[in-house]
N, C-alpha and C positions, 0 to 999 in steps of 0.2 A: 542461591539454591541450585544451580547449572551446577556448581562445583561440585556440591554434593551429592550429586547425582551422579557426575561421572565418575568421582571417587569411590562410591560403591559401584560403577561398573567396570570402573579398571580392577575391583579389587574382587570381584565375582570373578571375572574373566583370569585375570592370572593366577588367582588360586584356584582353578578349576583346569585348565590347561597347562601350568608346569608340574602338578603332579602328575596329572594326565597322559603328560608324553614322559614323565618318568615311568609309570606304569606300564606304558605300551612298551616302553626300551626292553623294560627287565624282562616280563612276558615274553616277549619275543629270544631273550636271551643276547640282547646286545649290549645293555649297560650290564655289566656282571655285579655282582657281590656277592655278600655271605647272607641274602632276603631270603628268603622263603619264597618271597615268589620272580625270581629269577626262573625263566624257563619255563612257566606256567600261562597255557593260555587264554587259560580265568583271568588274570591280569591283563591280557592284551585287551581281553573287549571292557573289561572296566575302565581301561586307560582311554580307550577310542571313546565310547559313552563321555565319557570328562570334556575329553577335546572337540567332539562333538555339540555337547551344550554348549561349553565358553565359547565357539565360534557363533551359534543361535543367541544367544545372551546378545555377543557381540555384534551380529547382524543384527536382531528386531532394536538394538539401543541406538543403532545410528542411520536410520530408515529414516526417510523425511516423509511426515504424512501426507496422503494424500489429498490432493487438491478435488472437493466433490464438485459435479459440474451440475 
């Protein structure tokens, strides 16, 4: 059951964070192409938001609970 567990949090986490920093590249205008949204900074905060959760996701999933006293 561990496995499956962390196979959907690797699979939360990295599909949520490499679109995420692709989003924030283009926005910002550093990964180029022919997107729409290259250069728009709608895209940068959608792309932060992304990278942002998958890092939460990825922080509260490897948190050890705590010990009640």
């Amino acid at each position: 059951m561990k496995a499956v567990k962390f196979a959907a949090i690797a699979f939360s986490v990295v599909f949520l964070m490499l679109p995420g920093l692709v989003f924030t590249l283009q926005g910002a205008n550093i990964l180029r192409g022919s997107s729409f949204m290259v250069g728009d900074p709608l895209w940068i905060a959608i792309g932060l938001a992304m990278l942002i959760a998958g890092g939460a996701i990825f922080y509260f999933a490897n948190r050890k609970p705590r010990a009640d006293s």
